[in-house]
VEXDREN-2710 file (C-alpha; in Angstrom, 1 decimal):
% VEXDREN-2710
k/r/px/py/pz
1/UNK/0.0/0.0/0.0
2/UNK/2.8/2.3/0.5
3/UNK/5.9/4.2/-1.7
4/UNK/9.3/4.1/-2.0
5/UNK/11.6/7.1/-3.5
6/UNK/14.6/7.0/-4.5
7/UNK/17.2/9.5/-3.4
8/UNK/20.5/10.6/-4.9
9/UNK/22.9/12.0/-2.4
10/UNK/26.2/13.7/-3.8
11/UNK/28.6/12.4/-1.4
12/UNK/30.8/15.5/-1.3
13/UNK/27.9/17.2/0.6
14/UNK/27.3/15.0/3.5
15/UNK/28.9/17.3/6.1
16/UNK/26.4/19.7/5.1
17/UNK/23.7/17.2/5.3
18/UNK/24.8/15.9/9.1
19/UNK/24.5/20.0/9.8
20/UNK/21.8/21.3/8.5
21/UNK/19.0/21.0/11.1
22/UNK/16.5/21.5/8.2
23/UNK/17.9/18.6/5.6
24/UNK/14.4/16.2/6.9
25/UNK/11.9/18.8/6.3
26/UNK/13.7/19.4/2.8
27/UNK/13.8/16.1/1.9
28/UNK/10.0/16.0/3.0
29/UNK/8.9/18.6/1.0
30/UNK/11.3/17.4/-2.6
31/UNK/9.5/14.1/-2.5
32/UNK/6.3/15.4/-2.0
33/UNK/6.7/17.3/-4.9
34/UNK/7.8/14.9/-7.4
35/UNK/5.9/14.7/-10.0
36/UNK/6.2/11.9/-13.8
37/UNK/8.9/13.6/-14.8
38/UNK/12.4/14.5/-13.2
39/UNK/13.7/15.3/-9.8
40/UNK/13.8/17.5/-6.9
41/UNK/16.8/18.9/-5.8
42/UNK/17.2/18.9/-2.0
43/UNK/19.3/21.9/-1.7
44/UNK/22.2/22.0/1.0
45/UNK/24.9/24.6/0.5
46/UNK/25.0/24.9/-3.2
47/UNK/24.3/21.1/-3.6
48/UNK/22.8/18.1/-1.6
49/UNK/21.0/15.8/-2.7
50/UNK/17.8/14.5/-5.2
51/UNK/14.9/12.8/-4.6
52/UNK/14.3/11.3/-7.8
53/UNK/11.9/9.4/-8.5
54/UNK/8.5/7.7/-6.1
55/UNK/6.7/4.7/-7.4
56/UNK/4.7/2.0/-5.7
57/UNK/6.3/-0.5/-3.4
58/UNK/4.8/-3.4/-5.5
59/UNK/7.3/-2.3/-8.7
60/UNK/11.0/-2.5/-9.4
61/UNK/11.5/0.8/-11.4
62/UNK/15.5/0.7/-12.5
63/UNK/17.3/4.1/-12.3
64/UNK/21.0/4.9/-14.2
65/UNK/22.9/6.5/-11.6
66/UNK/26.3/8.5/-12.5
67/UNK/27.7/11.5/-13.0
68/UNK/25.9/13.5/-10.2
69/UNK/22.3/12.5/-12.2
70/UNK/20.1/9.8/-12.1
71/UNK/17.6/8.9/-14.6
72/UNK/14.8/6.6/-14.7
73/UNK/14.3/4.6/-17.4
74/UNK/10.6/5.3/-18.5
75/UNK/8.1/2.0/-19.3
76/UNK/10.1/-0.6/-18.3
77/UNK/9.8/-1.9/-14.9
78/UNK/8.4/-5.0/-13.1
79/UNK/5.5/-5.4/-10.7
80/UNK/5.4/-8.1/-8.0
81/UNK/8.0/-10.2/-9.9
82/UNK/10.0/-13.2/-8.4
83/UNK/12.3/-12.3/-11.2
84/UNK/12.4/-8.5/-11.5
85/UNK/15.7/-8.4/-13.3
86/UNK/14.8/-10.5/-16.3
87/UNK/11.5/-9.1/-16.6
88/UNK/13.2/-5.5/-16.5
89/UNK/15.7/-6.9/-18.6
90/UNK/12.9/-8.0/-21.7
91/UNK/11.1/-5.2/-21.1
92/UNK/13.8/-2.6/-21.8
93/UNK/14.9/-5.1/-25.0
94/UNK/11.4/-5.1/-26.3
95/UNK/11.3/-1.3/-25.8
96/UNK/14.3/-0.8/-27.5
97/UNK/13.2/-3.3/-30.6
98/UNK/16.1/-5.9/-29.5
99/UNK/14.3/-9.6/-29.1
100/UNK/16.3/-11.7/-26.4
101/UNK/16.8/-15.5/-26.0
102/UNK/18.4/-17.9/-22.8
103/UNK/21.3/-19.4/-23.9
104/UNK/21.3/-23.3/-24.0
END
């Protein structure tokens, strides 16, 4: 019944996240204003953190981390899956016109 988010936090800033009092209403107020598209920057000094994406617990929702971004790769994710890797996995091939097979 409930929602997980996905946060990005740029590692160089977590002395200013352990001091700023006000980091958990922040954060609080980024996720609450995600919306479908892109992320909230949770602003601490001139940097801090993102809160980038929320989606149900029941899905896996993969997100590309690097470079100080994260994106989420749109249409392709799994929902209660024993597998969710390989269902993520034909789901972005299919997307992407690519047809995959298990190797013998």
């Amino acid at each position: 019944m409930g929602h997980n988010t996905t946060i990005l936090v740029l590692n160089d800033t977590l002395d200013k996240i352990r001091d700023d009092p006000e980091f958990g209403k922040k954060l609080y107020d980024a996720i609450s204003r995600l919306s479908g598209n892109g992320g909230k920057e949770v602003q601490v000094g001139e940097h801090g953190a993102w809160a980038v994406e929320s989606h149900h617990m029941d899905s896996v929702i993969p997100v590309m981390v690097g470079a100080n971004a994260a994106v989420v790769i749109r249409d392709v994710w799994a929902y209660r899956s024993k597998d969710p890797e390989t269902d993520i996995l034909y789901a972005l091939a299919r997307k992407l016109k690519y047809r995959i097979s298990k190797q013998r």
